[in-house]
ROSE-4610 file (N, C-alpha, C; in Angstrom, 1 decimal, always signed):
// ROSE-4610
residu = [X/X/X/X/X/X/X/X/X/X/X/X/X/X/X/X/X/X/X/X/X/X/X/X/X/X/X/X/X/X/X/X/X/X/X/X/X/X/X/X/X/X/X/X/X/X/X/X/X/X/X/X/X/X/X/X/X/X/X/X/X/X/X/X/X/X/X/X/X/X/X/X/X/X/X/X/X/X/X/X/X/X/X/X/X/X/X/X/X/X/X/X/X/X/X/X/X/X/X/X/X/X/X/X/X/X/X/X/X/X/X/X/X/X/X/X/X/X/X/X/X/X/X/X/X/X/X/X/X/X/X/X/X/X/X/X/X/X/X/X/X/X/X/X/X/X/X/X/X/X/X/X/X/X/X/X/X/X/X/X/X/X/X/X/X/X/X/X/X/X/X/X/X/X/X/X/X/X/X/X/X/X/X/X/X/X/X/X/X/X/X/X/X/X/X/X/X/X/X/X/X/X/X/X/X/X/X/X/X/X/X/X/X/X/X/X/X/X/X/X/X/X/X/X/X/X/X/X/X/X/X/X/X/X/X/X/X/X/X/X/X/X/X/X/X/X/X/X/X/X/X/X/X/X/X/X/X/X/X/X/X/X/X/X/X/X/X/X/X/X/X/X/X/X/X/X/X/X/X/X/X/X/X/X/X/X/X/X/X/X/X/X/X/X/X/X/X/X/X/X/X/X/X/X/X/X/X/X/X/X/X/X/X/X/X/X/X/X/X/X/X/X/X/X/X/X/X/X/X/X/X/X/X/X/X/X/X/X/X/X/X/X/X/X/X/X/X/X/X/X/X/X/X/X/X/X/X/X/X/X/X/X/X/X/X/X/X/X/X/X/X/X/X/X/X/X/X/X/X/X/X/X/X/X/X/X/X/X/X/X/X/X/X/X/X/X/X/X/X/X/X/X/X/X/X/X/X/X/X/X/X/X/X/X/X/X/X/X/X/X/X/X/X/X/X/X/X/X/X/X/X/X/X/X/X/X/X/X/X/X/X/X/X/X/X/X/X/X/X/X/X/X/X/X/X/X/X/X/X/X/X/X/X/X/X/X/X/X/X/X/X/X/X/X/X/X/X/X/X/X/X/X/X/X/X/X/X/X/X/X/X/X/X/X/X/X/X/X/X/X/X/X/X/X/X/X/X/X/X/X/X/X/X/X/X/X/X/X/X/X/X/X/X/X/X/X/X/X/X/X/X/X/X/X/X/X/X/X/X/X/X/X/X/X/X/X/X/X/X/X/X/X/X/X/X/X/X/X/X/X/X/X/X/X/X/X/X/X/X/X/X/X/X/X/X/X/X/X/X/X/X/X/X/X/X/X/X/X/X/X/X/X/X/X/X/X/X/X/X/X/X/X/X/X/X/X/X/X/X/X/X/X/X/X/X/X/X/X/X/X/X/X/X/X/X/X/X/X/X/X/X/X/X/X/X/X/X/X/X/X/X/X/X/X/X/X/X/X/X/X/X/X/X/X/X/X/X/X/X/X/X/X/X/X/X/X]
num = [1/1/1/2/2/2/3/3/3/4/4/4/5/5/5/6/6/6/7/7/7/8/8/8/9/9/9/10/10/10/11/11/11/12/12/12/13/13/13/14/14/14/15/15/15/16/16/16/17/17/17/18/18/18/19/19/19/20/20/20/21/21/21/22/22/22/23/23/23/24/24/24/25/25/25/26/26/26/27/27/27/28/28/28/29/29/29/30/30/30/31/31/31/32/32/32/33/33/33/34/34/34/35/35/35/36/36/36/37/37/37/38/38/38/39/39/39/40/40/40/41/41/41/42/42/42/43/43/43/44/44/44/45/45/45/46/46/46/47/47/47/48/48/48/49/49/49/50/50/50/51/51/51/52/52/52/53/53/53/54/54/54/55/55/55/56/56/56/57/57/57/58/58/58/59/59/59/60/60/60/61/61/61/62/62/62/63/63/63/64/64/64/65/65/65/66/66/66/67/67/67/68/68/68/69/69/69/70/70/70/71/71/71/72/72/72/73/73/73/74/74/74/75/75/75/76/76/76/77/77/77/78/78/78/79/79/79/80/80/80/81/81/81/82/82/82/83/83/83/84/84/84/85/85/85/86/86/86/87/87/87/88/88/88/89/89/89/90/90/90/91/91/91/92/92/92/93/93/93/94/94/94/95/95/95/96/96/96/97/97/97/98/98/98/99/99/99/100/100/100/101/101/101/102/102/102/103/103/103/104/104/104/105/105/105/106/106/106/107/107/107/108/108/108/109/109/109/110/110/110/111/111/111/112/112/112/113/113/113/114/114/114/115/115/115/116/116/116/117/117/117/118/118/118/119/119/119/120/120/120/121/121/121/122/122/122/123/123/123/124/124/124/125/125/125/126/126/126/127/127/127/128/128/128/129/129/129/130/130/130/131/131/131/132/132/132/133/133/133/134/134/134/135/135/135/136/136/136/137/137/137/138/138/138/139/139/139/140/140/140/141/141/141/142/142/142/143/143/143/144/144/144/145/145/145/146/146/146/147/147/147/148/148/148/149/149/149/150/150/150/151/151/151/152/152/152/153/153/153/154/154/154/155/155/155/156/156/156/157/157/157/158/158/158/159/159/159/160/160/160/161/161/161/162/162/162/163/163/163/164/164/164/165/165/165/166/166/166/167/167/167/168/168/168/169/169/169/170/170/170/171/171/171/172/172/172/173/173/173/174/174/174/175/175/175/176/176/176/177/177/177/178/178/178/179/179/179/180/180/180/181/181/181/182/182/182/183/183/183/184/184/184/185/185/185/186/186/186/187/187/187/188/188/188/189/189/189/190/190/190/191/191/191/192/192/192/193/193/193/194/194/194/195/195/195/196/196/196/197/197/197/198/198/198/199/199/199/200/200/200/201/201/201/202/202/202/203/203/203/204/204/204/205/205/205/206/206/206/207/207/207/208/208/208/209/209/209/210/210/210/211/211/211/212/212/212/213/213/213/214/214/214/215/215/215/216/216/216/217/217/217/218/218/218/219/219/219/220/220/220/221/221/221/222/222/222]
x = [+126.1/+126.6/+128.0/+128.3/+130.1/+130.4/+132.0/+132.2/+134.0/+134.6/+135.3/+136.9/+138.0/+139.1/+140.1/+140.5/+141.5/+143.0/+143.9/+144.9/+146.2/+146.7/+147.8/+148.9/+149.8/+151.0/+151.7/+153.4/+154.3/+154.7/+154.3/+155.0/+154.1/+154.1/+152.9/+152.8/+153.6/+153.6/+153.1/+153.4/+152.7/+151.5/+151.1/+149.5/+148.6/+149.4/+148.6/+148.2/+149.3/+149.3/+148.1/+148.0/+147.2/+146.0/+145.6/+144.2/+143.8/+144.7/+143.9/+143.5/+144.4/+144.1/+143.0/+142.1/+141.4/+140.2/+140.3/+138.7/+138.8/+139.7/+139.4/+138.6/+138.9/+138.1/+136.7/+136.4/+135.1/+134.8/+136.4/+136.7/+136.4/+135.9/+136.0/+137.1/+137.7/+139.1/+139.7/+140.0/+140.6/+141.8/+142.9/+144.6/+145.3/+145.9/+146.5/+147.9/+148.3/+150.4/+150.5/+150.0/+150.4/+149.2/+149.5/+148.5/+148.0/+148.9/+148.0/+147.0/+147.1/+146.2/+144.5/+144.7/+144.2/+143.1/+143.6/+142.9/+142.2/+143.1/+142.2/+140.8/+141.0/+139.9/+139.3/+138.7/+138.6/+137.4/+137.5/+136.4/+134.8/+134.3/+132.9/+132.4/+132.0/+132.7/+131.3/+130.2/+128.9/+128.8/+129.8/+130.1/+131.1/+130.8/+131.5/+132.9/+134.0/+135.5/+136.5/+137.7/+138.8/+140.1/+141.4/+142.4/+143.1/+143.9/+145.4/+146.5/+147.5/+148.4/+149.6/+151.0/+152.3/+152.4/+153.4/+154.0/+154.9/+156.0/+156.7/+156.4/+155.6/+155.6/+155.9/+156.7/+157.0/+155.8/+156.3/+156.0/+155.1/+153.7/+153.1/+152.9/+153.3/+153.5/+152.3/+152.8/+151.4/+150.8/+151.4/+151.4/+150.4/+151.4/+150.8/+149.4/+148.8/+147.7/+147.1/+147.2/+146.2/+146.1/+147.1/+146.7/+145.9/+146.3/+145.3/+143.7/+143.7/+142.0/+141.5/+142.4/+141.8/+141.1/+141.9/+141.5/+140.5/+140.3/+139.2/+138.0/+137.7/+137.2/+136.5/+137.7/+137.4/+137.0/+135.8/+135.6/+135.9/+136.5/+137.6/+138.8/+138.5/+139.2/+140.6/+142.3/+143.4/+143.9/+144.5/+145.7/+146.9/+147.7/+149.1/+150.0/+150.5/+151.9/+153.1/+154.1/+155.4/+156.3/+157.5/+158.1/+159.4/+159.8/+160.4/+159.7/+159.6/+159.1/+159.7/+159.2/+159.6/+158.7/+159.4/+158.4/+157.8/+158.6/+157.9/+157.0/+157.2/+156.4/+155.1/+154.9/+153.9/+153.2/+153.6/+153.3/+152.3/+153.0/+152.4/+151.0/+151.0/+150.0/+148.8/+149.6/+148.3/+147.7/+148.1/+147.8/+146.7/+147.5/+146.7/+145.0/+145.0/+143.7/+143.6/+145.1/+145.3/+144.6/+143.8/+143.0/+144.2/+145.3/+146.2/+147.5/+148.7/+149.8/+150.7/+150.2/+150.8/+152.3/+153.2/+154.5/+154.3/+155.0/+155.1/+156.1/+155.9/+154.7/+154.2/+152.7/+152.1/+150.8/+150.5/+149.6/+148.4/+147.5/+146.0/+144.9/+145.7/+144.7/+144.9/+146.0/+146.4/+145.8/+146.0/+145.5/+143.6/+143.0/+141.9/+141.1/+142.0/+141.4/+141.6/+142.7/+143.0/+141.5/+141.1/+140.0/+138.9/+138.5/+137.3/+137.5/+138.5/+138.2/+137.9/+138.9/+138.7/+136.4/+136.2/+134.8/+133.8/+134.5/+134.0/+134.0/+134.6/+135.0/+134.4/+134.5/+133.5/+132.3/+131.5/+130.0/+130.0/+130.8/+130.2/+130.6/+131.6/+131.9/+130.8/+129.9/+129.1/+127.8/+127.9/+126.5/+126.3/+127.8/+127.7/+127.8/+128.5/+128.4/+127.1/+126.1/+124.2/+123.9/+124.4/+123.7/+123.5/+125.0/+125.3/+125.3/+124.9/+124.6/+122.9/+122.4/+121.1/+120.7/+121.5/+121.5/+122.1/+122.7/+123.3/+122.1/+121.2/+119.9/+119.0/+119.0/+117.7/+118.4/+119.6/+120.3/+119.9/+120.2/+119.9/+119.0/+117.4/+116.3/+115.9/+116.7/+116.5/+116.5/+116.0/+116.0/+117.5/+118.3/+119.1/+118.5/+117.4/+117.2/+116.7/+116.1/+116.3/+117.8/+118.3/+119.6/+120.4/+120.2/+120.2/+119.9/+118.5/+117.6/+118.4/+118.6/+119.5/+119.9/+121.4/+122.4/+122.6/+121.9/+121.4/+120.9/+119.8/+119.2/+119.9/+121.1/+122.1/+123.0/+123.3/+124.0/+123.6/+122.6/+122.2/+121.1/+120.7/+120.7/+118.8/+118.0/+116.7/+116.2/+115.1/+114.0/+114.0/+114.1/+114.5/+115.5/+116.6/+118.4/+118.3/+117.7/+117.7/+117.4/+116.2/+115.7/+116.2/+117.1/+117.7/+118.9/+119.5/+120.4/+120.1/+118.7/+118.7/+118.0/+117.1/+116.6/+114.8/+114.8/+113.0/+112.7/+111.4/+110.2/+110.3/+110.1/+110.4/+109.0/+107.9/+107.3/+107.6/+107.9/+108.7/+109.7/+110.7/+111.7/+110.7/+109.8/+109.3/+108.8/+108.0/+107.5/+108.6/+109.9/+111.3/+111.8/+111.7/+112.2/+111.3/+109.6/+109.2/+109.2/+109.4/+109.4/+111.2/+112.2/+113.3/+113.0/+112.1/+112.4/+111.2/+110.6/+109.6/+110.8/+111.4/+112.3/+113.0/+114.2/+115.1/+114.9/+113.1/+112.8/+112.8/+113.2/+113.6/+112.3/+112.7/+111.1/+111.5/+112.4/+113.5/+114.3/+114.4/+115.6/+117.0/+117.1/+118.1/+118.2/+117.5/+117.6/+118.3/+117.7/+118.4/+120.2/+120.4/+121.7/+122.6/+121.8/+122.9/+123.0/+121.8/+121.8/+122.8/+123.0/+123.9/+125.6/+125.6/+127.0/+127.4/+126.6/+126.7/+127.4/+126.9/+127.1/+128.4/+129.2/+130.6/+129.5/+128.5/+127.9/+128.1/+128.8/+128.6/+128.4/+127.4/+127.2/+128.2/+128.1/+129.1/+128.6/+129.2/+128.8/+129.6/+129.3/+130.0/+130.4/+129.9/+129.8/+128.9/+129.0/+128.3/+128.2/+126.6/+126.4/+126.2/+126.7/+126.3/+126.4/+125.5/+125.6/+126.0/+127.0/+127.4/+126.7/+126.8/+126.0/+125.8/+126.9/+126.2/+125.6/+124.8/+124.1/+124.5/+125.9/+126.3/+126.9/+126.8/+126.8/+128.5/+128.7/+130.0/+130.4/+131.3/+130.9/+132.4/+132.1/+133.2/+132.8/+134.2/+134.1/+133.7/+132.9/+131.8/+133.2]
y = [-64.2/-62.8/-62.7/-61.6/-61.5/-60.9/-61.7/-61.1/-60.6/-59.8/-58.8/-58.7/-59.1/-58.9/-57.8/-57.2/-56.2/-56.3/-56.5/-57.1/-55.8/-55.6/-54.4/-55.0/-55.1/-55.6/-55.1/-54.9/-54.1/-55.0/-56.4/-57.7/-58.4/-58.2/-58.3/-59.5/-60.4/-61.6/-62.9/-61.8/-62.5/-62.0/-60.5/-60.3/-60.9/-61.6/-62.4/-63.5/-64.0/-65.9/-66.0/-64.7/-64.4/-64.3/-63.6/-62.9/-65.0/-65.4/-67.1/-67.7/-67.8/-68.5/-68.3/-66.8/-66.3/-66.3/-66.1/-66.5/-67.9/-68.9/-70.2/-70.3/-70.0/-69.9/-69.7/-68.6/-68.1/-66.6/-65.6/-64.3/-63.6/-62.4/-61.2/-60.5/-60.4/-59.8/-58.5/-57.0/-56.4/-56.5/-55.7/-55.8/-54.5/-53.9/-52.5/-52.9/-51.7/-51.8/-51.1/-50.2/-49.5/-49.2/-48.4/-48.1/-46.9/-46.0/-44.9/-45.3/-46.2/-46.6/-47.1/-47.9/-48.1/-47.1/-45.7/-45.2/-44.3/-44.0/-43.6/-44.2/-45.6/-45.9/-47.1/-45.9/-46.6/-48.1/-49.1/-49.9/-49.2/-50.0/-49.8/-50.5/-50.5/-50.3/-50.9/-50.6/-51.3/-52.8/-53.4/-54.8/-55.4/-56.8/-56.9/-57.3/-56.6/-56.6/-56.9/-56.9/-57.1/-56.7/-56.0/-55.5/-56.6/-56.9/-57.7/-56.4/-56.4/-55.0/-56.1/-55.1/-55.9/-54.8/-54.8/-54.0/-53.1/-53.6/-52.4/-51.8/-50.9/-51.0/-49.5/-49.1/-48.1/-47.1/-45.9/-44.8/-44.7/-45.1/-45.0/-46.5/-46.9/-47.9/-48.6/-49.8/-50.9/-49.7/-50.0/-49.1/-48.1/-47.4/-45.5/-46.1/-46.9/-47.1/-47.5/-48.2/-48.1/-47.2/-46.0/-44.9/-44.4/-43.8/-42.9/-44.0/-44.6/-45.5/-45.1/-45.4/-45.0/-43.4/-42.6/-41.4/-41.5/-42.2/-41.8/-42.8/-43.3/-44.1/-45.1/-45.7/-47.2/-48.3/-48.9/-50.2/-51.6/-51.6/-52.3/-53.3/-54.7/-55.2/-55.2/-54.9/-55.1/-56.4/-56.9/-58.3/-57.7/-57.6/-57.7/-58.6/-58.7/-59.5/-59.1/-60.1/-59.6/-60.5/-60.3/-61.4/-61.3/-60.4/-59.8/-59.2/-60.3/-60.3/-59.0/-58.2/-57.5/-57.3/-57.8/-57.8/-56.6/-55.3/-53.8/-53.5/-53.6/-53.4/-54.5/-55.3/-56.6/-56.3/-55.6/-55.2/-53.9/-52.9/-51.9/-52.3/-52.6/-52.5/-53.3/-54.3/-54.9/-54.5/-53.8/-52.4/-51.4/-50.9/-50.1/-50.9/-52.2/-52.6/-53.8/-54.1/-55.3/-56.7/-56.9/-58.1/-59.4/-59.3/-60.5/-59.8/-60.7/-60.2/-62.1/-61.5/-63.0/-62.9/-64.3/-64.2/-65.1/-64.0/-64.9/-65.9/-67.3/-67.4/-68.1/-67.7/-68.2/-69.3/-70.0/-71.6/-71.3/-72.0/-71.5/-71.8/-72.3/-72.6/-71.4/-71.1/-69.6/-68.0/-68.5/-67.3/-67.7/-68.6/-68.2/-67.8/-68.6/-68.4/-67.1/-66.3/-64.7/-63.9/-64.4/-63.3/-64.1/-65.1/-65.1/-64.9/-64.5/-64.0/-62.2/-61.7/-60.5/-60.2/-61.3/-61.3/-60.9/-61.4/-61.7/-60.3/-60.0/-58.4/-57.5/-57.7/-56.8/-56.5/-57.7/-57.7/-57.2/-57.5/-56.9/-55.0/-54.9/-53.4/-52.5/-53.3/-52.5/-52.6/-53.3/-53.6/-52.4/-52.7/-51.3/-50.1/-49.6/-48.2/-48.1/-49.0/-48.6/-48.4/-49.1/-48.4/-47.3/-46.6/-45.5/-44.4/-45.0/-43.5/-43.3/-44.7/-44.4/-43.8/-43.9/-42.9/-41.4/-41.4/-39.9/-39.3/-39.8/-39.2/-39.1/-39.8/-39.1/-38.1/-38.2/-36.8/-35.6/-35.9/-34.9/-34.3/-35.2/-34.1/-33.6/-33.5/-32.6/-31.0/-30.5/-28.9/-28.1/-27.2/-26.6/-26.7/-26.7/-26.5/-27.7/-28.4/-29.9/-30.7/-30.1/-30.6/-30.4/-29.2/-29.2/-29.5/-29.8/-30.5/-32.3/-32.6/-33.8/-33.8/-33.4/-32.9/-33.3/-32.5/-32.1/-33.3/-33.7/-34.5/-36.1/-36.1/-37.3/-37.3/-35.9/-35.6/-35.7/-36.1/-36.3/-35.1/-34.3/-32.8/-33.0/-32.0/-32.6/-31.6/-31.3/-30.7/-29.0/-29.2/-27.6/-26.8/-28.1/-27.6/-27.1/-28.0/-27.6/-26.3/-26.0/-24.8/-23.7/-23.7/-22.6/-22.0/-23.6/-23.0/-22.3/-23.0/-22.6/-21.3/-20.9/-19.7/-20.0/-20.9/-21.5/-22.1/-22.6/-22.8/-24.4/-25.0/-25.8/-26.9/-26.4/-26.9/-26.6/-26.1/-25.5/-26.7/-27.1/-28.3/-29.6/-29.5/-31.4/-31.4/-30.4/-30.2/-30.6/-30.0/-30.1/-31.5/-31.6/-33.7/-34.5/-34.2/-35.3/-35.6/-34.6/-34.5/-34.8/-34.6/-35.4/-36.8/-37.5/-38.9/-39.3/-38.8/-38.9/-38.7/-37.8/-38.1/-38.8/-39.4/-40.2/-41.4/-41.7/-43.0/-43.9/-43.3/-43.8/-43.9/-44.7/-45.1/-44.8/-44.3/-44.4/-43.4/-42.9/-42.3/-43.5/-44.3/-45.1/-45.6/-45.6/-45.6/-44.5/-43.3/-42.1/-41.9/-42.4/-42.0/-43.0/-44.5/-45.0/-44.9/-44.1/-43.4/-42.4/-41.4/-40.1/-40.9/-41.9/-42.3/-43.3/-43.8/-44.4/-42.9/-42.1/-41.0/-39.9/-40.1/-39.8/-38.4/-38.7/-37.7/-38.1/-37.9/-38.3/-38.0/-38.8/-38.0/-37.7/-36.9/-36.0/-35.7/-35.7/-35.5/-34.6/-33.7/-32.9/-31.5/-31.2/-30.2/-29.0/-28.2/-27.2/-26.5/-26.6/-26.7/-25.1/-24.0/-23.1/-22.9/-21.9/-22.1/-20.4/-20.6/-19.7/-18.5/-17.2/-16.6/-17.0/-17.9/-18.5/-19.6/-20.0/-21.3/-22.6/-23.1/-23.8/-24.2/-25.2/-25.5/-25.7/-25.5/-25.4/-26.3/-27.2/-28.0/-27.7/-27.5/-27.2/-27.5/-27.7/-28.1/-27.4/-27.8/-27.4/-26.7]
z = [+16.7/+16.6/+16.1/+15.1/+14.8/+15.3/+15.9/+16.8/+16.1/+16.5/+15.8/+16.4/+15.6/+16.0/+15.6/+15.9/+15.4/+15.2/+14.7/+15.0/+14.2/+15.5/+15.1/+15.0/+13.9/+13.8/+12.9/+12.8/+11.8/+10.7/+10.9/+10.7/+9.5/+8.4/+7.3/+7.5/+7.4/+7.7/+8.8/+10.0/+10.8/+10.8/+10.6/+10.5/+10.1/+8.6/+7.5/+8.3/+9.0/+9.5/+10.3/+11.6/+12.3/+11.9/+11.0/+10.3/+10.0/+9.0/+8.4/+10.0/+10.9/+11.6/+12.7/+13.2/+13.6/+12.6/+11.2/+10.5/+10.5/+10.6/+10.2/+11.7/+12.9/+14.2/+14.3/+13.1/+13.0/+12.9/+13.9/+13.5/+12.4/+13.0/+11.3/+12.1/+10.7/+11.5/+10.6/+11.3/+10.7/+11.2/+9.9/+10.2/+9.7/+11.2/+10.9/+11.1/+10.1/+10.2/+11.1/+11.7/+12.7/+13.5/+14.7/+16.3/+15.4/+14.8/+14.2/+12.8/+12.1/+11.4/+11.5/+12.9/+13.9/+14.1/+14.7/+14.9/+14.4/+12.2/+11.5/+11.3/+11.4/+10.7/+12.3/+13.3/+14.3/+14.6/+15.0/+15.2/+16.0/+15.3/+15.5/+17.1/+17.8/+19.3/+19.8/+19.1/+19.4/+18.7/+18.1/+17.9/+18.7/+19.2/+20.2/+19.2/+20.3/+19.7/+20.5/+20.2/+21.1/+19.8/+20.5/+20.0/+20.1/+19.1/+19.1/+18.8/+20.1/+19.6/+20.3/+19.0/+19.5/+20.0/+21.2/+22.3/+21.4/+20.6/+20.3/+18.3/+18.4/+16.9/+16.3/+15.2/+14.6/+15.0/+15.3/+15.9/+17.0/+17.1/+18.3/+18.7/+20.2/+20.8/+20.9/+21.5/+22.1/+23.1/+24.0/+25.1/+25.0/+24.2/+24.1/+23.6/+22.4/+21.5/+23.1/+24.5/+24.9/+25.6/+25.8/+27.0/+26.2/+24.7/+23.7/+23.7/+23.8/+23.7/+24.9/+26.2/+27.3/+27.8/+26.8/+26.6/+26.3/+24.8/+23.9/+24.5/+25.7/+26.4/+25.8/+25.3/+24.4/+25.6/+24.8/+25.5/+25.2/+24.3/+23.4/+24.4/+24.7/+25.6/+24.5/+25.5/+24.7/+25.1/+23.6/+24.2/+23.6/+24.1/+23.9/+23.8/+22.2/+22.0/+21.5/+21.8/+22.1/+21.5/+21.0/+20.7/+21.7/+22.4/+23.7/+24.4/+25.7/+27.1/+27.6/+28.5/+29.6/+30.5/+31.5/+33.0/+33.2/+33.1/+33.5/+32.6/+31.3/+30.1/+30.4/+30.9/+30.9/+32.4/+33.2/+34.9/+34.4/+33.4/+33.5/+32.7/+31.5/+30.7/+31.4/+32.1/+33.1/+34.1/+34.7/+35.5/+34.6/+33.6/+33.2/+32.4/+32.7/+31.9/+31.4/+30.9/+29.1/+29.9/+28.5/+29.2/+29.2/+28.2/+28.3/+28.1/+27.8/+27.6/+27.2/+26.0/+25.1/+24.3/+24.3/+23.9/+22.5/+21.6/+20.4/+20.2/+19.1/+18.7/+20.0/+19.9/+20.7/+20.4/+21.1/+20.4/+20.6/+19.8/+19.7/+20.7/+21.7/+22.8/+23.9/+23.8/+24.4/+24.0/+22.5/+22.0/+21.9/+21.8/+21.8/+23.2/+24.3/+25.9/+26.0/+25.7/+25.7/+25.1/+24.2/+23.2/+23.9/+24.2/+25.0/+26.3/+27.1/+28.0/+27.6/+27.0/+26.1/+26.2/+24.8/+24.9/+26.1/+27.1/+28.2/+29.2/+29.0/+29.7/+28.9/+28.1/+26.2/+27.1/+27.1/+27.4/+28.9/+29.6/+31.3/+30.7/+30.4/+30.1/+29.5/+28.6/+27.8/+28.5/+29.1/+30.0/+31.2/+31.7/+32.6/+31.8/+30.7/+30.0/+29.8/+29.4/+28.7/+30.3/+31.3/+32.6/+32.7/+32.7/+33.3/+32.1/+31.0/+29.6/+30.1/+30.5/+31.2/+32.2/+33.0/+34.5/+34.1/+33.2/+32.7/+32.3/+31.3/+30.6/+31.6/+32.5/+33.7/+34.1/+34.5/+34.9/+34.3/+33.3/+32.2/+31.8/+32.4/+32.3/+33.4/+34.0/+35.1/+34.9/+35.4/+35.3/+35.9/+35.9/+37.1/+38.5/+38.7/+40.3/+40.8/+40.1/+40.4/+40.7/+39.6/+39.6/+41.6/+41.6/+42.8/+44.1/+43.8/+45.1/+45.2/+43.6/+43.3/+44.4/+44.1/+45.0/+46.0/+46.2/+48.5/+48.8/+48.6/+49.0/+49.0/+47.6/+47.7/+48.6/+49.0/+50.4/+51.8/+52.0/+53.2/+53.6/+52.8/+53.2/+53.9/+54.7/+54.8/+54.0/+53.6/+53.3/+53.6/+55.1/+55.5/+55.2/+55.1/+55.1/+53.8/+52.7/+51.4/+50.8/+51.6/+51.4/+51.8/+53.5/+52.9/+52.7/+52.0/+50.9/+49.7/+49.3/+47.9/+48.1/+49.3/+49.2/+48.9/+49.1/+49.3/+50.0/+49.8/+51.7/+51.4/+52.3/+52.4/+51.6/+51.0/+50.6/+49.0/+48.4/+47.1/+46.9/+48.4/+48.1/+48.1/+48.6/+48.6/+47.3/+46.3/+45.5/+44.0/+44.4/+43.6/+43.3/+45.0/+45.3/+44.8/+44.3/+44.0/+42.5/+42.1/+40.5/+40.0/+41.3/+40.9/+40.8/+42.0/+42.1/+41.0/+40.3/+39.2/+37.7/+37.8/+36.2/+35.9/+37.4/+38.0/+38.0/+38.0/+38.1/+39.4/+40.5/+42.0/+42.7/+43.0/+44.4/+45.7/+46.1/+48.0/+47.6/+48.7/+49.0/+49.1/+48.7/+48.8/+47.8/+46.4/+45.5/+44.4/+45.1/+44.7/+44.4/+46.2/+46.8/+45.6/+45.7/+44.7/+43.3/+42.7/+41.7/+41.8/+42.6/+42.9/+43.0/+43.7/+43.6/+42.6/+41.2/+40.2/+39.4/+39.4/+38.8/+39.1/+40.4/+41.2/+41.9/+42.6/+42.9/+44.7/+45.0/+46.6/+47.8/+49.2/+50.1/+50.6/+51.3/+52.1/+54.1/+55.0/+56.2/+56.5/+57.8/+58.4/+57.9/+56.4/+56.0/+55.6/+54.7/+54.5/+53.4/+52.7/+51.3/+50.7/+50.0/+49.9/+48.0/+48.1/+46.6/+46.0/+44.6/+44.2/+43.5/+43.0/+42.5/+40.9/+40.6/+39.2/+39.4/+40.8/+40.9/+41.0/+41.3/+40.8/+42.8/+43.7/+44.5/+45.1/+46.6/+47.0/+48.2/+48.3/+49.4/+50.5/+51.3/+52.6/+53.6/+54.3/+55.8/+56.5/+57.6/+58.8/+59.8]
C-alpha cells in the first residue's frame, strides 16, 4: 500500500533534499512552501499519511497549521521540525497531539522511526473514526422518538419512567426500545449503554429527565 508524506517547508532546498531522500525510502511525497498552501490543496486523508511541518514558517505557523487541522478534524498524524529547539514550543505541540518533534538536520534513522510511528497512530485513528461514523449511522436511523427512548434508556431510565416522560404507556416504550436495539444493532442493554457513551451520550444518576415543547430532552438535578 502507498503510503503518503507531506512535507511543509519555507526552505526550497531543504524540501528538495527531504522529498529525494523519503522517495528513495519508498515515500510518495508531496511538498508545500507554506501551512496555507497545504491547505489549499488539502491531502486525501483516506490514504494513509503523515505531515512533515517546520515549526516556524512565513505567515501561518507549524503550530497554528495543527490547531487549524485539528479544527478541520484531520486524522493526519504531525511531525514537527525545527532548526531552533524551544522547550515550550516542543511541550505544547506535544500536548496538543504531534506525533514527533524532530531537530534539524536530523538522521534517517530518526526521521524514519518518527513516520512509522506517525503510520502507526494513522491506522489505530482511522480504525477508530469507521467505528464511530458507524455508530453515528445507526444513530442516525433512528426516528425522533426513538431517538429518545435511546436516550432514556442509556440513562438508566426503566420502561415506566420513560413513559412518563414522553407521555406514553408503557407498552408503546418496550415497543420503541425494541426497534432501537433492532436499528442500533445491540443485543443487551449493555451493549447499548456502551454504544450511548461511544457516542458522548451518557448515563446519568440522581436526576430528572423532562422533555421540552420542541421535543428535545432536559436533564437536571433531582
Amino acid at each position: 500500500m502507498l503510503r503518503f508524506v507531506y512535507v511543509v517547508d519555507d526552505d526550497s532546498a531543504f524540501r528538495t533534499a527531504l522529498e529525494r531522500r523519503l522517495k528513495l525510502a519508498g515515500y510518495e511525497v508531496a511538498t508545500y512552501a507554506s501551512a496555507e498552501q497545504l491547505l489549499d490543496r488539502f491531502p486525501d486523508e483516506s490514504k494513509p499519511g503523515c505531515i512533515l511541518v517546520d515549526v516556524r514558517l512565513p505567515g501561518m505557523s507549524g503550530r497554528e497549521l495543527q490547531a487549524r487541522l485539528d479544527e478541520l478534524g484531520s486524522t493526519l498524524p504531525i511531525i514537527f521540525l525545527t532548526g531552533r529547539p524551544d522547550i515550550e514550543t516542543t511541550v505544547q505541540a506535544i500536548k496538543a497531539g504531534a506525533e514527533d518533534f524532530l531537530i534539524k538536520p536530523t538522521s534517517s534513522d530518526d526521521l524514519f522511526r518518527a513516520i512509522d510511528g506517525a503510520f502507526a497512530r494513522y491506522e489505530v485513528t482511522r480504525a477508530k473514526k469507521g467505528k464511530l461514523d458507524a455508530d453515528r449511522a445507526r444513530l442516525a436511523a433512528l426516528t425522533p422518538r426513538e431517538r429518545q427512548v435511546f436516550e432514556l434508556v442509556a440513562r438508566g431510565k426503566l420502561n415506566k419512567q420513560i413513559g412518563y416522560v414522553l407521555g406514553c404507556t408503557e407498552r408503546t416504550i418496550k415497543a420503541h426500545r425494541s426497534r432501537v436495539m433492532e436499528k442500533t444493532q445491540v443485543q443487551s442493554l449493555a451493549e447499548l449503554v456502551a454504544l450511548a457513551e461511544r457516542l458522548g451520550i451518557h448515563r446519568t444518576d440522581g436526576v430528572v429527565t423532562r422533555l421540552t415543547a420542541t421535543g428535545s430532552l432536559v436533564i437536571s438535578e433531582d
